[in-house]
N, C-alpha and C positions, 0 to 999 in steps of 0.2 A: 237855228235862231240867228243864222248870220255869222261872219266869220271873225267878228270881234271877238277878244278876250279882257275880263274882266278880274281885275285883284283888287279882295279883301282887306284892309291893312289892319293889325290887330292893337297893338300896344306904341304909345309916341308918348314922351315928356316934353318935345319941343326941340330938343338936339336927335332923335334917336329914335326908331322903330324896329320891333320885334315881333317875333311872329308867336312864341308862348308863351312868358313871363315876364310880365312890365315892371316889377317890384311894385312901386309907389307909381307908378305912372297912370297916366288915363289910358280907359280904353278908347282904340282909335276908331273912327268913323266911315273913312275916309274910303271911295269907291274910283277907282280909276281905270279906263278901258283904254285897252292898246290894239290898233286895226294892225295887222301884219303887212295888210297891203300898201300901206302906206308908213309900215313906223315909224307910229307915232302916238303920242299918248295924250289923254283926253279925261278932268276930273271928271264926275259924275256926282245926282243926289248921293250927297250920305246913307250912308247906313240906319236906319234909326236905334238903333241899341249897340253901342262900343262894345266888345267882345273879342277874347282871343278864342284860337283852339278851336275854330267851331269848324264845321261842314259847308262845302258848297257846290249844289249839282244845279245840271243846266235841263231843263224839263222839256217834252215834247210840245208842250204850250207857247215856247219860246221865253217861258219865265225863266230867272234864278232864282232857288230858296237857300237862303243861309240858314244854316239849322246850327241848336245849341249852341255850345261853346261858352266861356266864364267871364267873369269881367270881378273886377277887386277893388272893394271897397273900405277902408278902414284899417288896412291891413287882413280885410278878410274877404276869402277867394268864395264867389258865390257860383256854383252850377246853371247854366240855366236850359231850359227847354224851350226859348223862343224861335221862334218860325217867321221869317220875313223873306216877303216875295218883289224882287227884282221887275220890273218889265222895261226893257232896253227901249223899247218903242216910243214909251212915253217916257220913260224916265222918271219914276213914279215907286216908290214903295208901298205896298201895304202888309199891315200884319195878320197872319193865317192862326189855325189852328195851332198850340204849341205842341211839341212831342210829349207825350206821356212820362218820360222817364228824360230828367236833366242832365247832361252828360255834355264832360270838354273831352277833348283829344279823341272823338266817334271818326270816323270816317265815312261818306256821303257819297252815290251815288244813282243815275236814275237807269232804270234796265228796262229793256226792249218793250215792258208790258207797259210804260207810262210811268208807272211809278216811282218814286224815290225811296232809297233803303238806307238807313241811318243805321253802321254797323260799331257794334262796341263801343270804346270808348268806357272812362268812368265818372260817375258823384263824389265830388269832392268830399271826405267824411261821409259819401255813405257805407264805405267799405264793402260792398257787394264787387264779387268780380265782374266784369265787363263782357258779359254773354249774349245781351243785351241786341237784339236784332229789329228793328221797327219798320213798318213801311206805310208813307207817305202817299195816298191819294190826292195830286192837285186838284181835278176834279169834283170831287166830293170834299174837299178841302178835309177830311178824315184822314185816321192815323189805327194802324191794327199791328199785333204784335209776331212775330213768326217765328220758326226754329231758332234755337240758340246760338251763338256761334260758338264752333267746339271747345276753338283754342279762344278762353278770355283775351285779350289782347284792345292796349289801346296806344293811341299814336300811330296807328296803320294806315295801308293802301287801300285803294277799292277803287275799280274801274271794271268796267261792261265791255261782253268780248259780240264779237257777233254770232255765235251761238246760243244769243241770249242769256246767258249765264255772266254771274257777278262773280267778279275773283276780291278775294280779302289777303291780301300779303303783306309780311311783317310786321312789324308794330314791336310795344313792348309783351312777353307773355307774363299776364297777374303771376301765375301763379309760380313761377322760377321765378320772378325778380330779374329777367335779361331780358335783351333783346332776340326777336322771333325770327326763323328763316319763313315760320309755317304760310301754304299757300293752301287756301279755303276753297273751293269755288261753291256759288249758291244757286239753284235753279229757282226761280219765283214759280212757275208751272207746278213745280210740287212740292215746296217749300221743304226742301232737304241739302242738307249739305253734302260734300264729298272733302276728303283731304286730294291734294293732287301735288305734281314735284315739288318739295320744297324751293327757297330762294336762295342764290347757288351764299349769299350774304349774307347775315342778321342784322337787322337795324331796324331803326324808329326813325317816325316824324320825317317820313319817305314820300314824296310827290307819286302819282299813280297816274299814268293816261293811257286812253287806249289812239293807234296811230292808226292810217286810212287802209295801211299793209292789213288789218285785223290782229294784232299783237299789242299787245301789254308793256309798258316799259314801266321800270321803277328807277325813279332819281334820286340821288343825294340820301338825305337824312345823316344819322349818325350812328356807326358801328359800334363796337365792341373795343376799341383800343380806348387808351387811360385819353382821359379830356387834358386838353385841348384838340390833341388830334386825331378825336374820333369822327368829326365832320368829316363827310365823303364826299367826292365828286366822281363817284360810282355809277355805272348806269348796265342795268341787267334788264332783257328781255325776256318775256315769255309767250311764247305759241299757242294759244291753247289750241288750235290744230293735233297739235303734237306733244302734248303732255301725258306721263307718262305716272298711272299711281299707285304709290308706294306704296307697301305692301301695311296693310291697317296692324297696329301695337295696339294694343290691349291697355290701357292706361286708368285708373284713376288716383285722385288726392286725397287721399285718408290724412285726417287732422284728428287732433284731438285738446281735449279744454277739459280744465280741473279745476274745482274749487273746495274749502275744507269749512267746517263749522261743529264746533265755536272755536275762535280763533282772538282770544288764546284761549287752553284751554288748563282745566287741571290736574296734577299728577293724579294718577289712578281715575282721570274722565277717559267718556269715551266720544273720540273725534272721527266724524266720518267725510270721510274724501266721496267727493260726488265725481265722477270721470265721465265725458259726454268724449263718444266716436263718434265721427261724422264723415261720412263721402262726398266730398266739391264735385266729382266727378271727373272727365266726362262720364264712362263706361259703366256701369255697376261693381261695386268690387267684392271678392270671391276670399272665403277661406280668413276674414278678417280676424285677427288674433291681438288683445291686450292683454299686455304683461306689468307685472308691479312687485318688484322688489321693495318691501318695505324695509324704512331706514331703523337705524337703530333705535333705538328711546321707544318704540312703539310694541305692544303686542295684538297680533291678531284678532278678534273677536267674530267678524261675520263679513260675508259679501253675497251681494245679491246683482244679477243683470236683466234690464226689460229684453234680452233675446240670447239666446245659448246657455251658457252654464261654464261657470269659475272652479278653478281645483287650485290646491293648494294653499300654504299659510304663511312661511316665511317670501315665500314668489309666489302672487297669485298668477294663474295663466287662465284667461277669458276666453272660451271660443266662442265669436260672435257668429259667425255664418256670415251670410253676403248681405251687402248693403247695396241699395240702388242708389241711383245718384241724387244726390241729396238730403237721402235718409243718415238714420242717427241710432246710437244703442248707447244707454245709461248704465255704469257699473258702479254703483254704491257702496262703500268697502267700508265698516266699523274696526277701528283699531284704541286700544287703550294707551295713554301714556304712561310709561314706566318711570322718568327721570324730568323733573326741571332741565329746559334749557329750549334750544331750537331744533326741531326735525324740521327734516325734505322729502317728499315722497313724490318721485318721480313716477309716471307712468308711458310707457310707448305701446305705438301700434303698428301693426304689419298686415301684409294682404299679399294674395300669387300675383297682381297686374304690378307691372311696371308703377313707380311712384313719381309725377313731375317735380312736385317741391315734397322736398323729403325732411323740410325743416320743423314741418309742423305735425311731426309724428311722434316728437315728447312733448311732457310737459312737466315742469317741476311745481311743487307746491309750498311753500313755507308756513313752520306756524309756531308761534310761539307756545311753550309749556311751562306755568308757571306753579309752584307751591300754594298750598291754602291760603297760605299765610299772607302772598302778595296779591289776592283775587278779593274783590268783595262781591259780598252774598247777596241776592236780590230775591226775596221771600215775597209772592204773591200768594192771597188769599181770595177765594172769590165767599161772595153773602149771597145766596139766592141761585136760579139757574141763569148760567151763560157761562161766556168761555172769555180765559185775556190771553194774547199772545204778545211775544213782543220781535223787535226788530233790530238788533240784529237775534237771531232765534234763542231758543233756550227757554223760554216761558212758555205754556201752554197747559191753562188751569182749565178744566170741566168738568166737575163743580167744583172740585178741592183744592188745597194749596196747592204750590210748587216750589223750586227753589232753581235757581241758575245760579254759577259764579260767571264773576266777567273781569277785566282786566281794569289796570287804575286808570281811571279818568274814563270810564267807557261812556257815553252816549246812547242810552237805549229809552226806544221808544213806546210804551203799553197801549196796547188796545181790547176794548171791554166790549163785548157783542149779549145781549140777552137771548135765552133760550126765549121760544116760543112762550105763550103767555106772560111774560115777562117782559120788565124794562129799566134799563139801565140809569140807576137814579143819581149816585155820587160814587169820589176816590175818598179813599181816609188813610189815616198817617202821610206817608212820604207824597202820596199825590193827593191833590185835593180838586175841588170844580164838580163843575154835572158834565160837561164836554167827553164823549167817550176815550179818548187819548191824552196821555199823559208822559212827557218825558222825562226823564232823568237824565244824570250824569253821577256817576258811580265813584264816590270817593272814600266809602265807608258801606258796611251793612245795611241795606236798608229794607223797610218793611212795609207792604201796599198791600190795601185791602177797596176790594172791587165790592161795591153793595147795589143790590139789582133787587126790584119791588116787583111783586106781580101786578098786572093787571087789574 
């Protein structure tokens, strides 16, 4: 496409540009082409959509596409998926097809088959790891989704080697919370990854080109020493000629998430911890085992799992068996309270594969236990066939009364469904209306009757 080079500019207040957090500032526009032959430097049309963070590959068409990347408005940082195509020729933008999936800090480039591949990268709040692999047809101005990338990572390299193959190196890795040495390489021919030497460095928000020798260089970014002087003027090559791969680790992320209900609950109730395993992956993992020491204040009553089978009462021990990547296994533990006050019931997990972030293998639960005396009673009656449940749980009448206690001041909300032939006609006492929901707020005993007419 010519032997110009072209810079992005992301973030300007008017004193100041930055390349990924502008605070309060606009996103910058601004296109400027520098000929080597002659350095020297030359504006260009704008950009049409300001934008930091984003991606930019040079395509066999002689186009540029700027992909993704965020821009902030309000104080609030918006992802975006837009796709805008460069043509130096005319000097000319137009808007393409957007990426499927919005993501700043991807890293972009186009490989041997024409394509553009838009790697990792994340959604601001959408909390998904950054696995995320897309590739970009200019031609078809279309967009198709491809293997994952193993190690999440966003802030990374990506340059095209002449072997046809895409290397992905460094960045941040999601799931440690550090900076990555990891070096990816991607074949498009058969859309499969390889790990290959690591980078001899770990860093993020690292420059990637490939040079006329056939080798990969990675520039700058910022290491692993305390800020300010993590900024590098580092510069490491790699051959893919001569790369050399490390022998494959067995890895994946086993997490785990708890939640308790009713909360609060009351002395001599029974509370059940609901515990959800899950494997981020990459790998499948093998031998997966939850454990749960229940706290004091509590006695045993029951546990159940959707896969393996639980022993024990003051420690339960769960063997789950193996989980593929991104599957899940549910352990439902009933325990009674013994005493007013606060328990914690912690639970972990474990597996034979290596663990990356090993932070999310407990988790604690808290919940309060209170006396009769500090709870009030929430007595539902249903009239007729149908069922009321409420929100947060604890009610669930079909056909006959119930009772919950709940804690002072609680917030709950009933709902009235009719059985079949039936139809839900009014509330009486504490709620009233034809509307099938009804809310409360709990500062006393109170007493609701559900009346449903047949047909």
């Amino acid at each position: 496409m010519g032997s110009d080079a072209f810079v992005f500019h992301a973030f300007a207040d008017g004193s100041y540009s930055c390349t990924m957090y502008g605070g309060l500032a606009a996103a910058f526009t601004v296109v400027e082409e520098y000929d080597p032959a002659t350095n020297v430097w030359a504006t260009k049309a704008p950009m049409p959509t300001g934008r930091a963070a984003l991606g930019l590959a040079a395509a066999s068409n002689g186009k540029l596409y700027a992909i993704g990347g965020f821009n902030e408005g309000n104080g609030t940082v918006t992802s975006l998926g837009t796709v805008e195509e460069y043509d130096p020729a005319t000097n000319t933008w137009a808007t393409k097809a957007p990426m499927p999936s919005a993501r700043l800090g991807l890293a972009v480039a186009t490989a041997s088959n024409g394509k553009v591949y838009a790697v990792g990268g994340f959604a601001n709040g959408d909390g998904s790891p950054p696995y995320i692999v897309q590739e970009y047809d200019p031609s078809a101005n279309a967009w198709n989704t491809k293997a994952s990338l193993p190690t999440p990572r966003y802030y990374l390299g990506l340059a095209p080697a002449p072997n046809g193959k895409l290397y992905a190196i460094g960045g941040i890795d999601y799931r440690a919370g550090a900076n990555s040495t990891a070096s990816e390489e991607y074949d498009p021919s058969t859309n499969t990854w390889t790990s290959r030497s690591p980078m001899p460095t770990a860093r993020a928000a690292l420059a990637m080109a490939t040079a006329p020798n056939g080798r990969l260089y990675a520039i700058g970014g910022y290491d692993n020493k305390p800020y300010p002087s993590n900024y590098t003027t580092l510069v490491e090559e790699l051959d893919p000629a001569t790369i050399v791969n490390p022998p494959p680790v067995a890895s994946a992320d086993l997490a785990i998430s708890q939640t308790d209900s009713p909360d609060p609950v009351a002395v001599g109730g029974v509370l059940t911890y609901t515990i959800v395993a899950r494997n981020n992956g990459p790998q499948s993992a093998t031998g997966v085992t939850l454990t749960d020491s229940l706290p004091a204040g509590v006695n045993f009553v029951s546990a159940s799992t959707s896969q393996g089978s639980c022993s024990g009462t003051a420690t339960l021990t769960c063997a789950l068996g193996s989980l593929a990547n991104g599957a899940s296994a549910t352990v439902s533990i009933g325990v009674r309270a013994t005493a007013a006050g606060g328990v914690a019931n912690t639970a972990r997990i474990t597996g034979n594969e290596a663990d990356p972030a090993s932070a999310n293998n407990a988790e604690t639960e808290g919940t309060t236990v209170l006396t009769t005396a500090d709870l009030s009673r929430l007595t539902v009656a249903v009239e007729g066939q149908g069922r009321v449940t409420s929100n947060p749980g604890g009610i669930d009448c079909h056909p006959n009364s119930c009772v919950a206690n709940y804690g002072p001041g609680a917030s709950v909300s009933l709902t009235a469904a009719a059985a079949n032939g039936w139809r839900f006609d009014h509330w009486e006492r504490a709620c009233q209306g034809q509307t099938s929901t009804c809310n409360l707020t709990l500062g006393s005993d109170l007493l609701v009757k559900a009346v449903g007419l047949k047909c």
